[in-house]
LUMDO-758688 format. One record per residue: x, z, y of N, C-alpha, C in turn; residue number from 1. Coordinates in steps of 0.001 Angstrom, whole numbers, plus 524288, in hexadecimal, padded with zeros to 5 digits. Layout:
% residues N
nc1|nc3|nc2|cac1|cac3|cac2|cc1|cc3|cc2|i
X|Z|Y|X|Z|Y|X|Z|Y|NUM
...
//
This chain:
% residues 281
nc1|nc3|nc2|cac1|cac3|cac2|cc1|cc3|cc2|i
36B19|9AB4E|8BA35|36DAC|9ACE2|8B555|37034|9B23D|8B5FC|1
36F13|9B691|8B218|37308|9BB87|8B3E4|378DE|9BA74|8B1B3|2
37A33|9BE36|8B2C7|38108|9BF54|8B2AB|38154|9C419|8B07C|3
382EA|9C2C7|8ABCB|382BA|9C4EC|8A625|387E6|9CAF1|8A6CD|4
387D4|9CDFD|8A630|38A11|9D2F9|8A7E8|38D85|9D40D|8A2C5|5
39258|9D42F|8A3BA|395E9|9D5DD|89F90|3947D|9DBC3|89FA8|6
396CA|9DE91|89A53|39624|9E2EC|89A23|39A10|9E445|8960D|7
39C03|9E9F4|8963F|3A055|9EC2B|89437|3A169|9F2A6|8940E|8
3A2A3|9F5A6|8917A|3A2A4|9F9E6|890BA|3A80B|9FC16|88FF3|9
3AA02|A0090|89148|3AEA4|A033A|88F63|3AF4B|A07DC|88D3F|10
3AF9C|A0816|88796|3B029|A0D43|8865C|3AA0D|A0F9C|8878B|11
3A718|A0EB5|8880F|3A10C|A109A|8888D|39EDB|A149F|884D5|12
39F9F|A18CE|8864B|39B72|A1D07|8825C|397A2|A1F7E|885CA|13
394D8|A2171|882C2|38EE7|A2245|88325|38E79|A26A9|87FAB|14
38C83|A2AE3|880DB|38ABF|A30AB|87F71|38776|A319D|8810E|15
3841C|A3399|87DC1|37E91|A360F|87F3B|37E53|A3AA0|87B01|16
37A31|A3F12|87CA1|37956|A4484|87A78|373A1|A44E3|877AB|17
373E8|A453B|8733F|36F2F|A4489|86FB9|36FB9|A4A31|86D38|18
36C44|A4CE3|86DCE|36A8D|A51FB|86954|36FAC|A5407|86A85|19
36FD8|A559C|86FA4|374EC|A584C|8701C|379FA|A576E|8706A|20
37B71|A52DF|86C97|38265|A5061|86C1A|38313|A4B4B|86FF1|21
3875E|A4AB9|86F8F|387D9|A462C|872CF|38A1E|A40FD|86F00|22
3880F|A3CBB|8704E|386FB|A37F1|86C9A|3889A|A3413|86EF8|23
38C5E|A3180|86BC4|38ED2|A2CC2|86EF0|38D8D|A27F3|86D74|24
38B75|A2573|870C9|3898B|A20C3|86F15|38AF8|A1CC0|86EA4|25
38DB9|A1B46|872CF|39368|A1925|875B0|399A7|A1B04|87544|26
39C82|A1AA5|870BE|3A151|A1C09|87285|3A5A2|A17D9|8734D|27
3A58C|A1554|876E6|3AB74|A139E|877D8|3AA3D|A0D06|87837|28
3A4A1|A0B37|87A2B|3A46C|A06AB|877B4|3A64B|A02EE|87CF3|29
3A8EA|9FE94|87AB5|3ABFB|9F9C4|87FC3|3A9A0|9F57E|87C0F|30
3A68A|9F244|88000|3A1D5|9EE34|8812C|3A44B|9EA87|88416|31
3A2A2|9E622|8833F|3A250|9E13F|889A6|3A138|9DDA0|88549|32
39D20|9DA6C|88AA6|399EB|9D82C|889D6|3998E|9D47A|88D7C|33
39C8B|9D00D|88DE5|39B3D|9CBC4|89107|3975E|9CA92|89525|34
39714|9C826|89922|391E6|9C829|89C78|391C7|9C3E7|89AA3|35
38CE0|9C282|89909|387CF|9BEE9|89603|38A04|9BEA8|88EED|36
3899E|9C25D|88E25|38A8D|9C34C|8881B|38467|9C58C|886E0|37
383A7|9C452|87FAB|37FE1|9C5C0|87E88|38321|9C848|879AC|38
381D8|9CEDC|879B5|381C7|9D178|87609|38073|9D4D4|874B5|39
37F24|9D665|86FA6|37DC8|9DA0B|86B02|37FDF|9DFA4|869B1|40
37DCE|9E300|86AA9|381AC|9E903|8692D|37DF3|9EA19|863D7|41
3821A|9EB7D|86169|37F3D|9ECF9|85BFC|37FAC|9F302|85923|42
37EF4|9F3E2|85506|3800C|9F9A7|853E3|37C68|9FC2D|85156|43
37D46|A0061|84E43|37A6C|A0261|84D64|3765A|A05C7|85101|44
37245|A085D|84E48|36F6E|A0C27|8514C|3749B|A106D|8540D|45
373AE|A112E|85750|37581|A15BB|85A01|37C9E|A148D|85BDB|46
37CAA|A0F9F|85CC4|381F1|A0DF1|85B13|38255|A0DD0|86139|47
38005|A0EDE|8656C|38124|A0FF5|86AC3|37E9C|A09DD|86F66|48
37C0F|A04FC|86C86|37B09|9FFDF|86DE9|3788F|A0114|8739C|49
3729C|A0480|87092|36F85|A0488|875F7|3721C|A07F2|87A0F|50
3746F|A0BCC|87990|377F1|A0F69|87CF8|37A24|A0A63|87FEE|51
37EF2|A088D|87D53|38206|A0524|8805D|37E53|A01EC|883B3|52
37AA9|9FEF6|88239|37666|9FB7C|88613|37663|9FE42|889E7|53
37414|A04B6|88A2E|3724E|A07A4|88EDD|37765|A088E|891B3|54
37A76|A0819|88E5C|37E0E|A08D3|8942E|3817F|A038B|89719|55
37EF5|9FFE9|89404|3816E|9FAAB|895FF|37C6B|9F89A|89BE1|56
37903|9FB14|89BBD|3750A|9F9B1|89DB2|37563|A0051|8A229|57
37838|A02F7|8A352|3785A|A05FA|8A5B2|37441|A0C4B|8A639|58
37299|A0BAA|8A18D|36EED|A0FEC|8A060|37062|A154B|89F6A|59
3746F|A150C|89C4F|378AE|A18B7|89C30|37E5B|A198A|89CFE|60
37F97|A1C4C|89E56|38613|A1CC0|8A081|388B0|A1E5E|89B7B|61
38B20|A1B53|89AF2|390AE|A1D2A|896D6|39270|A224F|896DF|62
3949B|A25F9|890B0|39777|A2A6D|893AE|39D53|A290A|894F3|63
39E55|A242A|8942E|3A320|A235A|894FF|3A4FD|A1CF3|89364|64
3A8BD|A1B7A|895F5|3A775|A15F1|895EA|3A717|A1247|89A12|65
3A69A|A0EFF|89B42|3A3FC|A0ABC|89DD6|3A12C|A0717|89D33|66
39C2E|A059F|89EC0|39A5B|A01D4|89D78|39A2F|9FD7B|8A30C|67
39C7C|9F928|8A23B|39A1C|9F1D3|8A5E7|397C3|9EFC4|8A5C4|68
393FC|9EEB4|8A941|38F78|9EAE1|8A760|3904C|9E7CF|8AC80|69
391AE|9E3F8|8AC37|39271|9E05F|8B15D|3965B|9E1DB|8B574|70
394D6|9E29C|8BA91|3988D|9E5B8|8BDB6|39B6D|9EB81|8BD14|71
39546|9EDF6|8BB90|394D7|9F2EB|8BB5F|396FA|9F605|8B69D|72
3998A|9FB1B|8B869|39C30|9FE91|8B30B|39807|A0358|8B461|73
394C5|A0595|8B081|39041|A062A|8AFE2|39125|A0B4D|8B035|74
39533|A0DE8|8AD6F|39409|A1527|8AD0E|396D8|A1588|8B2AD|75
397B1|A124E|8B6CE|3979A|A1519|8BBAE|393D1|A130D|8C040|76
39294|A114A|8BD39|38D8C|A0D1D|8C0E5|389B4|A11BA|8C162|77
38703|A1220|8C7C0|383D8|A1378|8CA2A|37E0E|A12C4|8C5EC|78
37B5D|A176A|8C6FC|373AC|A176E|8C53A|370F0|A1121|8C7F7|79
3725B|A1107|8CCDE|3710A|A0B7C|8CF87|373DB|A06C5|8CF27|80
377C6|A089B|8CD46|378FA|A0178|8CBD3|378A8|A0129|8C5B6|81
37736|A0558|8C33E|376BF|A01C1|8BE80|3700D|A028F|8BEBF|82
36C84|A0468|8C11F|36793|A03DB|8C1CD|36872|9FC54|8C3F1|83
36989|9FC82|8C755|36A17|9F4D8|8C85E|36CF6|9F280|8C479|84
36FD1|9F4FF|8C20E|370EF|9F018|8BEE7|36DB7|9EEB0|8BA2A|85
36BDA|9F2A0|8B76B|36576|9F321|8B3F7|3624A|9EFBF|8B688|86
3627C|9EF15|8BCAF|35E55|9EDD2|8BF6E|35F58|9E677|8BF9C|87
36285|9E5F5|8BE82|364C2|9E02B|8C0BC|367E6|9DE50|8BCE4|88
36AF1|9E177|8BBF5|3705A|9DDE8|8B5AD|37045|9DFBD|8B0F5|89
36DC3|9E390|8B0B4|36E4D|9E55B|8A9EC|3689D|9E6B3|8A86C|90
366B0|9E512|8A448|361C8|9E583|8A1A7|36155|9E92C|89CDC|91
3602B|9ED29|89B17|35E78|9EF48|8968F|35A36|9EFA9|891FA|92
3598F|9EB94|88E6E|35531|9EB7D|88B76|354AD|9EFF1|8878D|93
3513E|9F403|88853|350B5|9F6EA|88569|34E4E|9F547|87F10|94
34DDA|9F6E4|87BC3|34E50|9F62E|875A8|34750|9F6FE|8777D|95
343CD|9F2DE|87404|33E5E|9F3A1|87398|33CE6|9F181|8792F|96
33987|9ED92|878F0|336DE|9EAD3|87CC6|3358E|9EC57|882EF|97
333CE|9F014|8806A|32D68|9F438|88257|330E0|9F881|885A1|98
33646|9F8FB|8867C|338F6|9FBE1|887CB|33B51|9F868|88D57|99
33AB6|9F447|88DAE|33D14|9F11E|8904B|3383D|9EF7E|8955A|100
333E6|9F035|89327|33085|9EDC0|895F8|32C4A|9F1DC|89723|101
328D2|9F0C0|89EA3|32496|9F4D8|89E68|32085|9F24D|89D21|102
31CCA|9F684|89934|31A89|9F418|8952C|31514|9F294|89722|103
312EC|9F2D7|89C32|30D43|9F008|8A049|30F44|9ECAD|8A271|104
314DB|9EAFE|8A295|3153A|9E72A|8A699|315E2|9E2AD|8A21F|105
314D7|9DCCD|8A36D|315E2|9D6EE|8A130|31BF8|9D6A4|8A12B|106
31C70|9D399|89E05|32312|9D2F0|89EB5|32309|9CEEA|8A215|107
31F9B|9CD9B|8A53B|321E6|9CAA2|8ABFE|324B9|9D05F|8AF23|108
31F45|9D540|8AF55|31F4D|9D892|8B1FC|325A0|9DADE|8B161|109
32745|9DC58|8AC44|328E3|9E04E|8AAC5|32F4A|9DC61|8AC66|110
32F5E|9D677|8AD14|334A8|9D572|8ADA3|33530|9D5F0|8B326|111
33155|9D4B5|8B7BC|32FBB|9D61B|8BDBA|331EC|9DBA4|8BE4F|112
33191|9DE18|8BA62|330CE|9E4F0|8BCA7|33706|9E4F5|8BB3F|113
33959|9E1BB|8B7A7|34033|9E263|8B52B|3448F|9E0A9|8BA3F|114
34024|9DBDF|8BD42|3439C|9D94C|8C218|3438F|9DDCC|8C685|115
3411C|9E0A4|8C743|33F55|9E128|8CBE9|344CA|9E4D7|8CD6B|116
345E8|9E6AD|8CC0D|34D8A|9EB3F|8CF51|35109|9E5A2|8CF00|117
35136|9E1D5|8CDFC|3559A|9DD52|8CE43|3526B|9D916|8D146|118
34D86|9D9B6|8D223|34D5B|9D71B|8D51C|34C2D|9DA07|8DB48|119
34B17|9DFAA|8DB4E|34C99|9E15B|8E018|35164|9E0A8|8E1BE|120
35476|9E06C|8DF60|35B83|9E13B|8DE3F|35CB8|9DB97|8E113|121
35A7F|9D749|8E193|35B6F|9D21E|8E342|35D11|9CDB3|8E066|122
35A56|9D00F|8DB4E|35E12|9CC6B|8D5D5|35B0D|9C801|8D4B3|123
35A3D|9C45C|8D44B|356D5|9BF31|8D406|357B2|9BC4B|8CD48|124
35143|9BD14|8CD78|34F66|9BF43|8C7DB|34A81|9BA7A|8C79D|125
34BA0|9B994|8C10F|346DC|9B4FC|8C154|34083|9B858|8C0E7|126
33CD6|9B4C4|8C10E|338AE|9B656|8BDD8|33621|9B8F5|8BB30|127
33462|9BDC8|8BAF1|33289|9C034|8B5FB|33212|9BB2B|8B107|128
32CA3|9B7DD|8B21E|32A25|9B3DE|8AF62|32F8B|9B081|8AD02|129
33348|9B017|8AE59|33786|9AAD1|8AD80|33AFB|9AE82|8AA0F|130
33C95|9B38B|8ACAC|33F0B|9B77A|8A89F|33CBC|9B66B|8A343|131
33620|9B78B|8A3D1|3359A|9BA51|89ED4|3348E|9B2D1|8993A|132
33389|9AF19|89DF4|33424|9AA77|89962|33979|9A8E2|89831|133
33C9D|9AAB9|8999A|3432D|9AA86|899ED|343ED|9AB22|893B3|134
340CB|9B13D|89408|340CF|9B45E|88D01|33C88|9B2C6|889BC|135
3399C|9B008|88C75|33596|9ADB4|888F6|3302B|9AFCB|888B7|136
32EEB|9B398|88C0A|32965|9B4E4|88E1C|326A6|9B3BB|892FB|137
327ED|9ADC4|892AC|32399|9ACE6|897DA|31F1A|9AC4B|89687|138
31C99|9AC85|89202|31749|9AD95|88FDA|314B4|9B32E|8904B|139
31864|9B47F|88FB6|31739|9BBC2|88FBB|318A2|9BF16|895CC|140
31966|9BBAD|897E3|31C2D|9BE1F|89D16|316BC|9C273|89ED4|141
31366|9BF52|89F56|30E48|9C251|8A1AA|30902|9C6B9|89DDC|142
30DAD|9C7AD|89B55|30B56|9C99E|895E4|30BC3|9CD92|8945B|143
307AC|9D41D|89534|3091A|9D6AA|8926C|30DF3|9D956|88DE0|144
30E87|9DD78|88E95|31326|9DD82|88ACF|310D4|9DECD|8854E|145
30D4E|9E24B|88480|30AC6|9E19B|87FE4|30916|9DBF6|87D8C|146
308A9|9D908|87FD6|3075A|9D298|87CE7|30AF6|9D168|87B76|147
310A7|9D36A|87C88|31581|9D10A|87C56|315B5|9D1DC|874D1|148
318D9|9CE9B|87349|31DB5|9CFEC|86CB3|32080|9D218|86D9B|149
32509|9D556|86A96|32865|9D828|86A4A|32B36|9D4C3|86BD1|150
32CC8|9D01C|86ADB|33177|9CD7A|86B6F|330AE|9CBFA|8719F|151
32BAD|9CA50|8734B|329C7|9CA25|878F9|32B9C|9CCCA|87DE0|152
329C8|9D292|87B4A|32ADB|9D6BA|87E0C|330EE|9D941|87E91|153
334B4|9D6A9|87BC5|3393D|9D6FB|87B1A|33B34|9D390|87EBD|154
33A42|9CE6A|87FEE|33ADF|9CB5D|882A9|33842|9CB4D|889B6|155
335DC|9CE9C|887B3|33440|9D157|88DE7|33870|9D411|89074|156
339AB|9D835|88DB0|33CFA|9DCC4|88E1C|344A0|9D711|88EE2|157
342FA|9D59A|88D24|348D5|9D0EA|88E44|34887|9D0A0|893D3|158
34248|9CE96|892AE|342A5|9CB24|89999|34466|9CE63|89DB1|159
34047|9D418|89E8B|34127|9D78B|8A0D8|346BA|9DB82|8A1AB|160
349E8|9DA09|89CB8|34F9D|9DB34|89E46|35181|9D621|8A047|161
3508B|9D170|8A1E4|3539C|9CDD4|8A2BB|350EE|9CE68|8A846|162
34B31|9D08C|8AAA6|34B04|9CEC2|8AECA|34DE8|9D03F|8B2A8|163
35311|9D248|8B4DA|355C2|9D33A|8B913|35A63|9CE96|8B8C6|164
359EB|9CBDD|8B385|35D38|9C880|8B2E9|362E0|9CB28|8B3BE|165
363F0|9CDB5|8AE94|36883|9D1C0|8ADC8|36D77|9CFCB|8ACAC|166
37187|9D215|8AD2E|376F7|9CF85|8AAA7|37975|9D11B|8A607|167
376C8|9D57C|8A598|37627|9D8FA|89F92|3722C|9D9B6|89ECC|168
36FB0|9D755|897BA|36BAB|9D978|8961F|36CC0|9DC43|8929B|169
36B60|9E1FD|890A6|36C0C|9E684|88B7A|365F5|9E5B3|8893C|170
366B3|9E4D7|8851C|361BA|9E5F4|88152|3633B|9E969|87C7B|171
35EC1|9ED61|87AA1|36001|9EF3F|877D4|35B58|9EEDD|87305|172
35CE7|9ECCE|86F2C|35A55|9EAD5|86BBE|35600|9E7F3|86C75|173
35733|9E607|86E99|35186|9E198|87199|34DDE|9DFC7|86CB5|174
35015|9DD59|868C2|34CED|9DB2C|86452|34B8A|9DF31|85ED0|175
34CC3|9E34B|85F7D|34CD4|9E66D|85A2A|34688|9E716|85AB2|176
3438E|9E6A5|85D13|33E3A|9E792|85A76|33ABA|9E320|85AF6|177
33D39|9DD50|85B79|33CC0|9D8E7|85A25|33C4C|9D651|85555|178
33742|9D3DC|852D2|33976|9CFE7|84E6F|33D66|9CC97|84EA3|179
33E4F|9C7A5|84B1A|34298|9C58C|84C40|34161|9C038|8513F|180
33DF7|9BE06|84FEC|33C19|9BA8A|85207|33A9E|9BC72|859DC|181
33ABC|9C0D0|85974|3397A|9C301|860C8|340E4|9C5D8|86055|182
34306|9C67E|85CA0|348BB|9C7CD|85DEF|34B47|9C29A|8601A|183
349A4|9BFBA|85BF3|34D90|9BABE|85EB9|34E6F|9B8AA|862CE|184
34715|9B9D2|86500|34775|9B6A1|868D0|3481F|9BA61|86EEE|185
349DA|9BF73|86D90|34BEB|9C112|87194|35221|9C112|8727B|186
353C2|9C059|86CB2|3591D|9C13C|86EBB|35A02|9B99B|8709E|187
3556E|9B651|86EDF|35727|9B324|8721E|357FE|9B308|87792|188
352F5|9B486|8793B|352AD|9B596|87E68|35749|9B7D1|8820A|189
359ED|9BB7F|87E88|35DE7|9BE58|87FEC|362C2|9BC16|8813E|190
36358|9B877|87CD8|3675C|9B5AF|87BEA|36668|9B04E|8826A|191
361F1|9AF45|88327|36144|9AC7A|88705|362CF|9ACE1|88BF3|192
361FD|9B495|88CD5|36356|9B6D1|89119|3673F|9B66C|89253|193
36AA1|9B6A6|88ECA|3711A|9B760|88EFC|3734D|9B2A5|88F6D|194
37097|9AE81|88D0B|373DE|9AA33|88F3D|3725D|9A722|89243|195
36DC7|9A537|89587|36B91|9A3D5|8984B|36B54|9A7E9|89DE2|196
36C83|9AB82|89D8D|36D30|9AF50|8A36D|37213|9B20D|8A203|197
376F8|9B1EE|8A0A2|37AF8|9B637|89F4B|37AB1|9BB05|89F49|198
375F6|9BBE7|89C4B|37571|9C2A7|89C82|378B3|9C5B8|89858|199
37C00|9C8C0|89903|37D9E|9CB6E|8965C|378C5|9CCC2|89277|200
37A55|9CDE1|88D0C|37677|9D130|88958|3788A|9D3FB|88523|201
376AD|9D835|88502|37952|9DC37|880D8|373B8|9DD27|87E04|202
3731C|9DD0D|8785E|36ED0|9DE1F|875FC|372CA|9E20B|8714A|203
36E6B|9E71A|87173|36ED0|9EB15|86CDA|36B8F|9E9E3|86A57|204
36D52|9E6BB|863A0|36A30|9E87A|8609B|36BCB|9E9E1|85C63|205
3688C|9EB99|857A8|369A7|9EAA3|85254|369DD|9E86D|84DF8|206
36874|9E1FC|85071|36604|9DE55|84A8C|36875|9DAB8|84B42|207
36C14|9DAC1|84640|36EE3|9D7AE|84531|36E36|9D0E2|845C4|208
36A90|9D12C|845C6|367F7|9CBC2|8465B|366D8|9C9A3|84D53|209
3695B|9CE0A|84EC1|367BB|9CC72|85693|36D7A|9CC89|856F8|210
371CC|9CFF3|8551B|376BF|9D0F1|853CD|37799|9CB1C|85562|211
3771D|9C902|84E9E|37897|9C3CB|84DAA|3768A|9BEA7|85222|212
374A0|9BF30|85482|37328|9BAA0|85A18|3762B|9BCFF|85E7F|213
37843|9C108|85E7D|37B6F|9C057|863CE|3807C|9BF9A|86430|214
381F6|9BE62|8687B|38846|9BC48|8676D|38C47|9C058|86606|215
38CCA|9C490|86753|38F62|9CA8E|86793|38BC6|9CDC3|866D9|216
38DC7|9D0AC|8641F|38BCD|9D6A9|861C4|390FD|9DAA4|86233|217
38E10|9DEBE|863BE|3924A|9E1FE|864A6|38ECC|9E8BE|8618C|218
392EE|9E8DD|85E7F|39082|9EDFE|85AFE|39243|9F3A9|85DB6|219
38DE4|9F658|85D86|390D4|9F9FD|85F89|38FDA|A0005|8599B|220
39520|A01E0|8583B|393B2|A062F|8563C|397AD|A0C0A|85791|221
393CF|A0E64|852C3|396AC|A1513|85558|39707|A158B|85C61|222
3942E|A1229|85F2E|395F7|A1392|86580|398EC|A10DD|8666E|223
39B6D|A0B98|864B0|3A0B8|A08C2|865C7|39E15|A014F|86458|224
39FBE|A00E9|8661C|3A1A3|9F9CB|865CE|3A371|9F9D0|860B8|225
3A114|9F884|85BE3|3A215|9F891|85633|3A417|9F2A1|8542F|226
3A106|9EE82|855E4|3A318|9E901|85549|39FD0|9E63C|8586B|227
3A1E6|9DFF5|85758|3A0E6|9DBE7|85AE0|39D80|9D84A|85773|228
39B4F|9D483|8595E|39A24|9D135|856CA|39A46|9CA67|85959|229
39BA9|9C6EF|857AB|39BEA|9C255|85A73|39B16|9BE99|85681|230
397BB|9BAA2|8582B|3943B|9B61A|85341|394EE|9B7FD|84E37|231
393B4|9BC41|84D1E|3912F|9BDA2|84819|39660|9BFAA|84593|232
39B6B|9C243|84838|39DB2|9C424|8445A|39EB5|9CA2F|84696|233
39F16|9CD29|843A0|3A04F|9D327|8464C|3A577|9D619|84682|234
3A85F|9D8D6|84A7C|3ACA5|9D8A0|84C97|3AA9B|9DEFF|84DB7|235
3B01C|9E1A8|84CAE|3B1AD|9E66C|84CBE|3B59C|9E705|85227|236
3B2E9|9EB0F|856F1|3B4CB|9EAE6|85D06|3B9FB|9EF4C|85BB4|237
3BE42|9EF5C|85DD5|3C23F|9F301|85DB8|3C0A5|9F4F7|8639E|238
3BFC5|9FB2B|86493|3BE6B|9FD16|8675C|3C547|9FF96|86979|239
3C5CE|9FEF0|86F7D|3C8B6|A012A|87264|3CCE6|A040C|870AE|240
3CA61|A0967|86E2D|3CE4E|A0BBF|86AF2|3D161|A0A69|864CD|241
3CE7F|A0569|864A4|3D136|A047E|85EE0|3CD4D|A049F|85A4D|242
3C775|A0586|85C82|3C4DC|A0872|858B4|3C202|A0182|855E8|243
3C0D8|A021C|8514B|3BFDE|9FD7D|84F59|3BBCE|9FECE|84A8C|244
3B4B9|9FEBB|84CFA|3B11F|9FFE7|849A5|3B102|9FC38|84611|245
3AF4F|9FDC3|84147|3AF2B|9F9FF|83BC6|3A82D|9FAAE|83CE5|246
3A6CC|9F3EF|83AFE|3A20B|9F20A|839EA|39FE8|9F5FB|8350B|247
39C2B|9F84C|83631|397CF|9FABB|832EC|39894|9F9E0|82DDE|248
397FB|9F40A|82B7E|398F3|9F3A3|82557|39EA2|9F3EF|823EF|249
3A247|9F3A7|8273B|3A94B|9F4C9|825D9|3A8A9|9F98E|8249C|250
3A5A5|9FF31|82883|3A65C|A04BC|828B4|3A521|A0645|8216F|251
3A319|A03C0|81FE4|39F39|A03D1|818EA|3A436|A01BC|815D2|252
3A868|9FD9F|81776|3AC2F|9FC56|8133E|3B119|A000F|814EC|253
3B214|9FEBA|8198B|3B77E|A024F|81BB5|3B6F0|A08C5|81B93|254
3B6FE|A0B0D|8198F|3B60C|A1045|818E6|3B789|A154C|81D6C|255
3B7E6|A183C|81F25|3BCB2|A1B84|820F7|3C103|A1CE6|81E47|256
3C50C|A1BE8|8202C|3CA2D|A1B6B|81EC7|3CCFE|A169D|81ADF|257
3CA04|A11BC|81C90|3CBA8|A0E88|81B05|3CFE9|A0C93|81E75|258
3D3AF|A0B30|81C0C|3D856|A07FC|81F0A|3D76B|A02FE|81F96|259
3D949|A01C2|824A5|3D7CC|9FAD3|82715|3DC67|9F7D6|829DC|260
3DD87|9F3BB|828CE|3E07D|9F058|82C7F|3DF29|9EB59|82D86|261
3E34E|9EA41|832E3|3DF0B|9E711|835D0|3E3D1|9E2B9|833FC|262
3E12A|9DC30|83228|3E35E|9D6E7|83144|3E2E7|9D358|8348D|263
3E612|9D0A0|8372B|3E591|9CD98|839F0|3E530|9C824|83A94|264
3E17B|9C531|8390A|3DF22|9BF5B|837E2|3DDD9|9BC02|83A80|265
3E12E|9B7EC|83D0F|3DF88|9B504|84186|3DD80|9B80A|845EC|266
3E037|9BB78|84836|3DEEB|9BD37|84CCA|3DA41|9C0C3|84B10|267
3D9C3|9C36D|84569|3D473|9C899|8459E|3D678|9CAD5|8431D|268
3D5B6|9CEEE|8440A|3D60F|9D43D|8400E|3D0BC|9D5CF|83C7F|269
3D57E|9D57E|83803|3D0F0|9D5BD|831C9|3D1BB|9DBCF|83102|270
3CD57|9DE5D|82FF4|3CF0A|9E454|82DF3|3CE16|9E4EF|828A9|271
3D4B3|9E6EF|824FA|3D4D5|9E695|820B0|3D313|9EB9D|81ED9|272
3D02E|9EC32|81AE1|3D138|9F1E8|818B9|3D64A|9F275|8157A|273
3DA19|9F6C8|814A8|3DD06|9F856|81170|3DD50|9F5EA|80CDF|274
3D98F|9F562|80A0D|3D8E4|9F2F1|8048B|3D964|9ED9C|8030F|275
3DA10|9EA32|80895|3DABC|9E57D|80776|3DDFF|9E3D9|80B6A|276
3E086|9DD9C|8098B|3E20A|9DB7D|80CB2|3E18A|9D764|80DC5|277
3E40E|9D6F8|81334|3E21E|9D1B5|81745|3E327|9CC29|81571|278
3DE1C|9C8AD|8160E|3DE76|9C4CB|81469|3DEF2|9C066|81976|279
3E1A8|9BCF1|816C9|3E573|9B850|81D6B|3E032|9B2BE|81D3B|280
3DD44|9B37E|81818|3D6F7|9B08F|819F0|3D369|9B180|81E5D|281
//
């Protein structure tokens, strides 16, 4: 069984230089994430999701910040230990199948070729064949990848991030070019991973409808931790400094320079607008 890798961030920004300026993708965002939690980052396009993945997965260094992923605090972590830890505890599913997998080898081959640095490493690892009926292709194990379905070949690309048997898995949009019927049944699969082996899982997506099956969602906008989500209701994060993003359809009623106060109701705070007042229902 793995041992599911907490993870956590501080103050994390991320800058990068496009057409000359410098672009922040990341400003200021504080994360954690339980070890063996399954969750959801959400957001708009460009709202910083896949950034954050790459650097939760050690691909990129923060310009500032910290990021945790298990033992390790990542923007001072060594080229070689976070090369082993890619290699052994943290998995990255890139967005689109075909990105995940080499495209002559079988998905026996291609999960063999995923073990092989963790299992030089001394890490004791099942099966290619048992991996891949785990996710539900022991029919296909020996099979071309062109014979494969989209939803198939998605489930390849699972196996093959699961084969080092990780403690963090990152996926990034795993199902967006899925029907519904090959979506479901990966985020079952997913959902299997996580609770049947304690793998940590963080999935970026955008459909509201994958949203709604996971236990936590965590929105991210403008570069920040925007809200929360827990069994289906949505929650506004007060960031460090005080800062307190309004949900997308509030930004359309609350205007700029609307006046607000905060009511206090069985232990929550109701935010009134100016124009009305607080009701003790």
């Amino acid at each position: 069984m793995s041992t599911g890798m907490r993870v956590s961030t501080h103050r994390l920004v991320h800058i990068y230089r496009s057409e000359g300026h410098e672009v922040a993708a990341l400003s200021g965002v504080d994360l954690d994430v339980a070890a063996g939690e399954m969750v959801g980052l959400l957001g708009p396009s460009g709202a910083g999701k896949s950034t954050l993945l790459s650097l939760l997965a050690g691909v990129f260094r923060p310009s500032a910040g910290k990021v945790f992923v298990g033992p390790h605090e990542l923007s001072a972590a060594s080229s070689k230990l976070l090369d082993e830890m890619r290699a052994k505890d943290v998995s990255l599913m890139l967005q689109g199948a075909s990105r995940n997998l080499l495209p002559y080898f079988t998905p026996h081959e291609n999960v063999r070729f995923a073990q092989g640095a963790a299992r030089r490493a001394g890490k004791d690892l099942p099966e290619p064949d048992d991996l891949l009926a785990s996710v539900g292709l022991a029919d296909d194990a020996h099979r071309p990848l062109a014979a494969l379905t989209p939803g198939h070949l998605q489930l390849a690309a699972l196996a093959v991030a699961m084969a080092p048997r990780p403690g963090l898995l990152l996926a990034d949009e795993p199902t967006s070019q899925l029907d519904h019927p090959a979506r479901d049944q990966v985020l079952a699969r997913m959902a299997e991973v996580n609770r049947e082996l304690g793998t940590t899982v963080v999935i970026v997506t955008h459909d509201p409808d994958v949203a709604g099956l996971l236990p936590r969602t965590i929105t991210i906008r403008d570069g920040r931790v925007g809200g929360e989500g827990r069994s289906g209701e949505e929650y506004a994060v007060v960031t460090p400094d005080g800062f307190l993003p309004l949900p997308t359809h509030l930004r359309q009623e609350l205007l700029p320079g609307t006046l607000v106060r905060f009511h206090q109701v069985d232990g929550t705070y109701v935010l009134i607008p100016e124009d009305q007042e607080p009701s003790d229902d």
